[in-house]
N, C-alpha and C positions, 0 to 999 in steps of 0.2 A: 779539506772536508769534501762528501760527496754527498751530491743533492740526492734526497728522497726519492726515488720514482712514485708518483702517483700510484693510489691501488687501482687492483682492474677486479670489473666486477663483472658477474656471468649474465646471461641473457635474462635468467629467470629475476636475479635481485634488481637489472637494471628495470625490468618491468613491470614489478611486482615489490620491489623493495623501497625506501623512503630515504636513502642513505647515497646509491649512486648518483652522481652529476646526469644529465643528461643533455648528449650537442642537439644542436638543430638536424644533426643527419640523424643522428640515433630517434630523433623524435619524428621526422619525416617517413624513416625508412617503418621503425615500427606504426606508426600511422595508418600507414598505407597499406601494411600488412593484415592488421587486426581489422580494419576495415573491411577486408575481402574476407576474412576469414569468419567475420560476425557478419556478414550477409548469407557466407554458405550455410553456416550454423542458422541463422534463424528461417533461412530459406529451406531448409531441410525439416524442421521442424513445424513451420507452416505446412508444407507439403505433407509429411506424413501425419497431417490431419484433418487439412479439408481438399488435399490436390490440387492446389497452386502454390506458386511463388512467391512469395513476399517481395514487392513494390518495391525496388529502390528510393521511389520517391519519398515513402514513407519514414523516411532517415532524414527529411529536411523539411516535415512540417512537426511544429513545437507540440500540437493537439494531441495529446494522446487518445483523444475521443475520436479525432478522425481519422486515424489511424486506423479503431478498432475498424470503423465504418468501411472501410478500404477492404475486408475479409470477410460483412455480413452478420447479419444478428447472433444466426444459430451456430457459432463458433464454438466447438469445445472446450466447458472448462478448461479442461488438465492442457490446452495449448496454454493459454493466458499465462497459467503456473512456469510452465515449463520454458515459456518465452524468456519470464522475469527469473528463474533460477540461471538461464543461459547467459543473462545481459551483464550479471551480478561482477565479474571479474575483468568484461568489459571494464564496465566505469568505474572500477577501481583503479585498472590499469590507465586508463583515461586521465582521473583526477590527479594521482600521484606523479605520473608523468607530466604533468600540463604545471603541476605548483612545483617541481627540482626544474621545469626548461625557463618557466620562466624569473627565478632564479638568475639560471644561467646565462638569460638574455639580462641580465641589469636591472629587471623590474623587480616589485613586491611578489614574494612568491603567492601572497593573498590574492593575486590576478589569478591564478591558477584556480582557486575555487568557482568560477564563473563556467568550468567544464559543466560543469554540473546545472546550468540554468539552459532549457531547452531556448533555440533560436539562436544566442548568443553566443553557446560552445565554439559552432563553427567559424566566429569572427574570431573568438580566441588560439581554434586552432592554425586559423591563417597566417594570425597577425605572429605566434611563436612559432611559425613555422620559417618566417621571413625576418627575422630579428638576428640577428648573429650573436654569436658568444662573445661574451666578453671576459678577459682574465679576469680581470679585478675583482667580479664580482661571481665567486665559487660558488657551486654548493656544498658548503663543509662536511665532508664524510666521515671527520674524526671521531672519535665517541662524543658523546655528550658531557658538556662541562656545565657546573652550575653558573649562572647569570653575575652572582657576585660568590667570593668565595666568606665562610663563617668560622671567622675564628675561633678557637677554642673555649673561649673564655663568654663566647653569645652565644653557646648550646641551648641554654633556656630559654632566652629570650628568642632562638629558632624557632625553639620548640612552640612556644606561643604564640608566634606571628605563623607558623605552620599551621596550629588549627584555626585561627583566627580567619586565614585565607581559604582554608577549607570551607570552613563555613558561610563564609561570604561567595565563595564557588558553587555553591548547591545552591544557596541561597538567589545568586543571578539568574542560575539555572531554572529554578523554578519559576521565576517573578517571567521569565521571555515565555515557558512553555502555558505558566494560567493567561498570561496577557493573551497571547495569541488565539489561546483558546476560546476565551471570553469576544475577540474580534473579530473573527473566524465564523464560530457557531451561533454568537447572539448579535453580532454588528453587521455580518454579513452573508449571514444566514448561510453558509455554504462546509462543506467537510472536503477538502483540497488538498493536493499536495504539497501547498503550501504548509499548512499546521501537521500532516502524518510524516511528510519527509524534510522538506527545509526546515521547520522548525524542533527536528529532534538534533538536527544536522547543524543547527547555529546552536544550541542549545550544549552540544558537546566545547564547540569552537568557546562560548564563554563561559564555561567550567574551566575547561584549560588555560584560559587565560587569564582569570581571575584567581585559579588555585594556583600558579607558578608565577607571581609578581615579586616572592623572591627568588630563593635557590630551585631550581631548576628538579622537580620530581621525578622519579622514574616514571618508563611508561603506563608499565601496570598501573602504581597510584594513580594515573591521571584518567586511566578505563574507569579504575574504582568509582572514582569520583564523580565519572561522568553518572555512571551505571546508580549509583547512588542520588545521583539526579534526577535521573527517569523514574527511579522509584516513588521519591518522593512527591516528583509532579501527581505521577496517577494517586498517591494517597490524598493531595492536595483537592485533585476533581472529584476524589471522591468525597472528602471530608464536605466540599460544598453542596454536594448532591448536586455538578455540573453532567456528569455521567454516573454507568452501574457498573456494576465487577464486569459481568461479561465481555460490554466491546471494550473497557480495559483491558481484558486480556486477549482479545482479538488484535488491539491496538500496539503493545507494549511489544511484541518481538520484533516488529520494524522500525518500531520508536528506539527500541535500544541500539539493534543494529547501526542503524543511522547516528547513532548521537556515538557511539564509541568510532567511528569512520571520521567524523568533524571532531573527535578529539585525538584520533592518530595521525590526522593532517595537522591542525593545532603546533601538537607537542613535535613533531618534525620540523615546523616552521620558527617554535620558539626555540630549539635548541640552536639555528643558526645566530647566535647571539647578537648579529648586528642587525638584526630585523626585529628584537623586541622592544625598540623605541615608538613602534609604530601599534601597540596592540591598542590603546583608546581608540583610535581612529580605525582601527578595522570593529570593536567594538559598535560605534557608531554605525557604522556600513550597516551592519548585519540589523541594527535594530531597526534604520528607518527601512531598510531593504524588504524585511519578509512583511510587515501590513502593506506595502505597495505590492509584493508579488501577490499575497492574498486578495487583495481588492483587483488586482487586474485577471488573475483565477477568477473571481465570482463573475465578472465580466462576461467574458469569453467558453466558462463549461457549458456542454451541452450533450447532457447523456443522451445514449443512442437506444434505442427499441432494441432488449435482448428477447431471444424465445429461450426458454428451458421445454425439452421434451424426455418423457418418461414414458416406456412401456410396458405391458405387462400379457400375459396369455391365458387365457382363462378357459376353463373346461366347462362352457356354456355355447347357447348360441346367441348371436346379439340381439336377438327380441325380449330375452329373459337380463341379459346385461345393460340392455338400456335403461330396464325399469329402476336399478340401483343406480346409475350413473347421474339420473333425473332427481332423482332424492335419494338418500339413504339414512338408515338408523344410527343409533348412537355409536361412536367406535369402542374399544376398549381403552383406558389407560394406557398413553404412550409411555417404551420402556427405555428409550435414545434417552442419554443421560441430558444432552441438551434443550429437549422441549422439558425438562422437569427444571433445569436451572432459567424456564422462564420467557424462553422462545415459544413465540404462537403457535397452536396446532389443531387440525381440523377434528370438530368435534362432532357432527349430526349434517342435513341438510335436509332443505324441504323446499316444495316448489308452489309458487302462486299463481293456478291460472293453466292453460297449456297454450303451448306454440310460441314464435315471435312475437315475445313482446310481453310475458309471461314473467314474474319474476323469483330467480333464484335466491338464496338466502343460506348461505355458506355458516354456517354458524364455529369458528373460534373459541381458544381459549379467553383471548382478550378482547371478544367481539363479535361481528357477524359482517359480513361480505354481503354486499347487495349487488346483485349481477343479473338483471335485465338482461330475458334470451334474444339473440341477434339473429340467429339459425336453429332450425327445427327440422330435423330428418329424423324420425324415431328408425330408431334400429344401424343408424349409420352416421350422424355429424350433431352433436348439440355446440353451440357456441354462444359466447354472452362478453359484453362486454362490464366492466368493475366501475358500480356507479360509487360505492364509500367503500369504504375499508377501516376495520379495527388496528389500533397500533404492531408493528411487528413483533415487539417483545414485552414484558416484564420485565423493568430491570432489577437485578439483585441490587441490595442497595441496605446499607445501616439505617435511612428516613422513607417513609412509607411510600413517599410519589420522589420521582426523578423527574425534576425537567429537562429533557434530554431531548433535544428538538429532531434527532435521527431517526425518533421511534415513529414521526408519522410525518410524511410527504418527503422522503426521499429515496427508500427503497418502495415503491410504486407498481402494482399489478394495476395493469392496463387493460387486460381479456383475455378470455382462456377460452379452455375449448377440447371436447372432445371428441374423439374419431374412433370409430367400431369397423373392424373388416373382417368378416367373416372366412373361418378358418375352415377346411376338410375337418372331418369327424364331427362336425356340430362344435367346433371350438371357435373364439372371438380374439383377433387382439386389438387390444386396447392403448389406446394413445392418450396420456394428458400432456398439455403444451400448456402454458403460462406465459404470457408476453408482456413485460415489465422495464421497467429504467432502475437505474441505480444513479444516484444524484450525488455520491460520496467516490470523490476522485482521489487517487485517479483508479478509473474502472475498472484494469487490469488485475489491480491489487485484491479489492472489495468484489469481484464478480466472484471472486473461487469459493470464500465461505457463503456468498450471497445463495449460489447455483447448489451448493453443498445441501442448502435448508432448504430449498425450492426441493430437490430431489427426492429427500427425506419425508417432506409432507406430500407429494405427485405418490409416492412410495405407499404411506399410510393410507391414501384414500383408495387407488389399484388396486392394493391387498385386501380392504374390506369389501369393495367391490368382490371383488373375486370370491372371497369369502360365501357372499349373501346368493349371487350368483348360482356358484358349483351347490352348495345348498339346498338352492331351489329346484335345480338341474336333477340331482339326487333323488329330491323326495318325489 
């Protein structure tokens, strides 16, 4: 008889697929490669949007807040966006390779999932990088076989302990996602990446592990299931009036994203059949693991001072656009389908007083702004810093009030401020800036819709300006 040759598999499935072995050189050499190649990528992408290069340093502190701080406040959205759209196949390629090497080094390929913990990856990447292959212990790239085989005659009884496992799969799934939520947003007062990513991320890992305790699922089934656990969580926080429809659905495309990632690493791990002795105990891991990474998150965040700035050109000149900038009349009904599902939006303003020290009074749909002027240039700089502030939104919601502790003290307007420069032809442009934190991590994720709605209302008040302005101009 003549021995099998091993299959060979291309660059793309060993890198990207969950089925190839991978040596210590193959994990070295690609290492090393994607490393140089996600610096020029995201060095390129820095560059072409504020003119520097991104930090190498910045690849070896865990913060992602100091990070941002490394690039300055008035960072562009669409980088932020465009950074995390870039990183996305990175640690893909990352994770999947890090849980078949170490595999292939003799360990739990559950080691592998610690790619994914900032600070620690690069221990893991060391320590698999210096471990040698061992026969004995493959990564099996055979098809997938179920855990026990079902004879004929225990169809039904399959069939029963099938849904029965199901249920009990959605079911863990949700009890990890309200727990965390519950300790997260009311024990530790914080919105992290612990609860929007690790815990959509364990969240998948124990669907799949509780839904496959028998015969071995397909993959899809086991997306399903996860996917069907995400859902259920957010009807879950909703049913409690823990949150509102909104940042559910703000929340839910990277809550999925993430929970089907931790259940396609899962279901790759449990088909190596002789590592599914160990799934309680990875179980474990995961549960006492995320309220510690959460409590050492609440620790350690510390959102950074962002500016939003908006401009606008007005067919005035700035002695006549001042006087709108200083107060203005009622707006009209906003027609953004988002300030009507509930998001705050400016409604009037009026001012007490003139000069430093004068106070402004921003008035909201769910509230009023108190902004004590700081700076007084009629015709050229008003600025004020935000002594209170109204909630940021309305949540839609099936019960009247939502305790939703996001809505007030953690997206944060600090002082704003605006700037008039006088344009040829008797024209003004007009600058509003908004200086704020965002206290829901991690900030990269949360600044892009953050900045989106900051824009949208800098937008709405410009426009009436201009409006009252060209107007006045007119008559």
């Amino acid at each position: 008889m003549h021995a099998t040759a091993p299959p060979t598999f291309s660059v793309p499935s060993l890198l990207f697929g969950l089925r190839a072995p991978v040596s210590r050189r193959s994990y070295l050499l690609a290492g090393a490669a994607l490393f140089a190649l996600k610096y020029a990528v995201d060095s390129a992408i820095v560059y072409a949007f504020v003119g520097r290069l991104w930090p190498p340093l910045a690849y070896f502190i865990p913060s992602l807040s100091v990070r941002d701080r490394m690039l300055g406040s008035n960072v562009p959205t669409a980088m932020h966006a465009t950074l995390a759209l870039a990183a996305l196949p990175f640690l893909w390629v990352g994770l999947s390779m890090s849980v078949r090497r170490a595999a292939n080094a003799g360990q739990s390929p559950w080691w592998g999932v610690l790619f994914l913990v900032p600070g620690l990856n690069w221990v893991l990447l060391g320590v698999l990088s210096l471990l040698p292959t061992r026969a004995d212990a493959p990564w099996e790239s055979a098809p997938a076989t179920p855990f026990r085989p079902v004879p004929a005659g225990e169809a039904s009884t399959s069939l029963e302990s099938g849904v029965r496992d199901s249920v009990l799969a959605v079911l863990g799934g949700v009890v990890v996602g309200l727990a965390m939520t519950a300790l997260s947003v009311y024990g530790l007062r914080t919105y992290g990446g612990a609860l929007f990513f690790a815990t959509p991320f364990a969240m998948g890992i124990v669907t799949t592990i509780l839904g496959n305790r028998g015969p071995l699922r397909s993959l899809q089934s086991s997306i399903g299931l996860a996917l069907l656990t995400v859902v259920a969580t957010g009807a879950a926080i909703l049913l409690f009036a823990l949150e509102g429809v909104l940042c559910l659905l703000m929340a839910m495309p990277i809550a999925a994203a993430v929970c089907v990632v931790g259940t396609m690493v899962a279901w790759a791990i449990l088909r190596q059949s002789r590592y599914s002795a160990g799934r309680l105990q990875v179980l474990g891991i995961f549960l006492v693991g995320l309220p510690g990474l959460a409590g050492l998150e609440a620790k350690v965040a510390d959102p950074m001072l962002r500016e939003a700035v908006s401009v606008r050109e007005i067919d005035a000149p700035p002695s006549v656009v001042w006087r709108h900038v200083v107060g203005f009349t009622e707006l009209p009904p906003p027609p953004e389908w988002f300030f009507r599902l509930g998001v705050a939006y400016p409604m009037r303003a009026r001012i007490e007083g003139e000069g430093v020290g004068a106070v402004r009074n921003c008035e909201f749909s769910t509230g009023p702004f108190v902004e004590p002027i700081t700076r007084w240039e009629p015709g050229s700089r008003l600025s004020f810093d935000v002594r209170s502030q109204p909630p940021s939104m309305t949540e839609l919601s099936p019960y009247r009030h939502v305790n939703a502790p996001h809505l007030e003290g953690y997206m944060v307007s600090r002082r704003g401020e605006f700037r008039l420069t006088a344009l040829p032809g008797g024209r003004t442009r007009l600058e509003g800036s908004t200086w704020y934190t965002m206290a829901i991590f991690p900030e990269s994720y949360w600044v892009v819709p953050a900045e989106m709605l900051l824009h949208a209302i800098h937008d709405r008040v410009l426009a009436h300006v201009a409006r009252l302005s060209e107007h006045d101009t007119a008559r």
